[in-house]
C-alpha positions as CSV (number, residue, x, y, z in Angstrom):
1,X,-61.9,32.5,28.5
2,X,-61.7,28.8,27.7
3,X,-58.9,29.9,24.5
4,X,-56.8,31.9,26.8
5,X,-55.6,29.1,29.0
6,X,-52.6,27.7,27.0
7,X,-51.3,31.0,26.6
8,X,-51.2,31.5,30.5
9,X,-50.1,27.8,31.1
10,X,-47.2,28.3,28.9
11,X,-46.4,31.6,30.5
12,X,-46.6,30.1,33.4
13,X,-44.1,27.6,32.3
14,X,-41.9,30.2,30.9
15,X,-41.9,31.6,34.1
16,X,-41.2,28.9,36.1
17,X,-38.4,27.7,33.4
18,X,-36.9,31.4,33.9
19,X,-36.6,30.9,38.0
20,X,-35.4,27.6,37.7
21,X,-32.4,29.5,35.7
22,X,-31.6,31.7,37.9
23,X,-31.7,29.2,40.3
24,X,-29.2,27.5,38.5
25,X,-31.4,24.4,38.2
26,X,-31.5,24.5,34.5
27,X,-29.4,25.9,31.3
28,X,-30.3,28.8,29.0
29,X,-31.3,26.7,26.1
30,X,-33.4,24.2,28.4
31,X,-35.2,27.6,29.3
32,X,-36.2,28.3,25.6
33,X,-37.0,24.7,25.0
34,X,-39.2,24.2,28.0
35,X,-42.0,26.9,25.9
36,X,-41.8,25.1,22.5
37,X,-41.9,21.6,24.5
38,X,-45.3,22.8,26.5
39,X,-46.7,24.0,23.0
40,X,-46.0,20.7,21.9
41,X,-47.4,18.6,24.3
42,X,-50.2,20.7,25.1
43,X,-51.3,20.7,20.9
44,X,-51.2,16.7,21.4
45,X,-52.9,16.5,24.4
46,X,-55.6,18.9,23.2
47,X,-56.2,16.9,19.8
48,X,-56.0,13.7,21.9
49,X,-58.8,14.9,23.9
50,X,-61.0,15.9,21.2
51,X,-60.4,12.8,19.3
52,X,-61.4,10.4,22.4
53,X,-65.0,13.2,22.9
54,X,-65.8,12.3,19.4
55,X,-64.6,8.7,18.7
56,X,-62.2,9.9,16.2
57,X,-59.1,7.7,17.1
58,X,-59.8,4.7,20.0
59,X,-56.6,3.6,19.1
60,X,-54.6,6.2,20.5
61,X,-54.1,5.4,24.0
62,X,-53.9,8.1,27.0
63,X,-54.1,11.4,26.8
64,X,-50.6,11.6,28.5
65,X,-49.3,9.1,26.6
66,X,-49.9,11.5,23.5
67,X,-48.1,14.3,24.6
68,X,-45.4,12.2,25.8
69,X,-45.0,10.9,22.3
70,X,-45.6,14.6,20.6
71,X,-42.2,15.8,22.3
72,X,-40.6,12.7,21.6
73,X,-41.2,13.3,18.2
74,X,-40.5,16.7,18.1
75,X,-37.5,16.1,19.6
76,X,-36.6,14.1,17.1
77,X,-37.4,17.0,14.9
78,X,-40.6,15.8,13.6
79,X,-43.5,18.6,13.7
80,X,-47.3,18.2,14.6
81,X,-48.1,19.3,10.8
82,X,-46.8,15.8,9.6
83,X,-49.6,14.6,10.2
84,X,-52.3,15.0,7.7
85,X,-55.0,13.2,9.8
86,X,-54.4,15.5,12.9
87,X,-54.6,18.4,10.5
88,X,-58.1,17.6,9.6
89,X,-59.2,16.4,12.7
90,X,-57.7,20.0,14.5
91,X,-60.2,21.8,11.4
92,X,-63.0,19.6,12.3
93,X,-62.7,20.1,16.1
94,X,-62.2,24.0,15.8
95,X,-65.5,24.1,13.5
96,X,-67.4,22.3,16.1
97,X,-66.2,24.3,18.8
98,X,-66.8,27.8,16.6
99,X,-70.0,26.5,15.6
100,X,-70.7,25.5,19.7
101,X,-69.8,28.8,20.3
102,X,-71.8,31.0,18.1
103,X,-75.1,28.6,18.7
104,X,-74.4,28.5,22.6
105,X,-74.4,25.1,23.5
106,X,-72.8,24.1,26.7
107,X,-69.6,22.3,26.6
108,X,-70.6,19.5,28.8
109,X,-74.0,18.5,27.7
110,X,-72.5,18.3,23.7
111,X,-70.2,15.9,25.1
């Protein structure tokens, strides 16, 4: 289903994070970071999505250039919850999508 796909993305990631260690391509804690940095820029790139469907923030630029900014942030130690208007916009999103879901309506022709 449509929801389960970031959880096997990331542990798809996780995985390939995990080989890459053994490999010795990458360090322990760049192993852990690489889940927390896909949850990241997958929230951003979700929201940014959504937004552009609905002409809730033009202004934002790319899709990638969202996520790319997301980890920055977070990074940085910043958190996707410091933002009060993504907070709202995520709510209003998930209701439409609930509300697509229960009524039926096909995810291409509502967009």
């Amino acid at each position: 289903s449509y929801r389960e796909q970031p959880g096997a993305v990331e542990w798809n990631v996780a995985k390939l994070a995990e080989t890459l260690h053994l490999a010795g391509a990458l360090e322990k804690k760049e192993v852990e970071a690489s889940r927390a940095r896909f949850r990241v820029a997958y929230e951003a790139a979700w929201l940014a999505t959504f937004r552009a469907k609905l002409g809730l923030d033009p202004a934002a630029g790319t899709v990638r250039e969202a996520a790319a900014l997301a980890v920055s942030r977070a990074d940085a130690g910043a958190t996707a919850e410091d933002d009060a208007l993504a907070a709202t916009d995520r709510a209003l999103i998930e209701d439409l999508i609930a509300t697509m879901e229960h009524t039926g309506a096909d995810f291409t022709a509502t967009f």
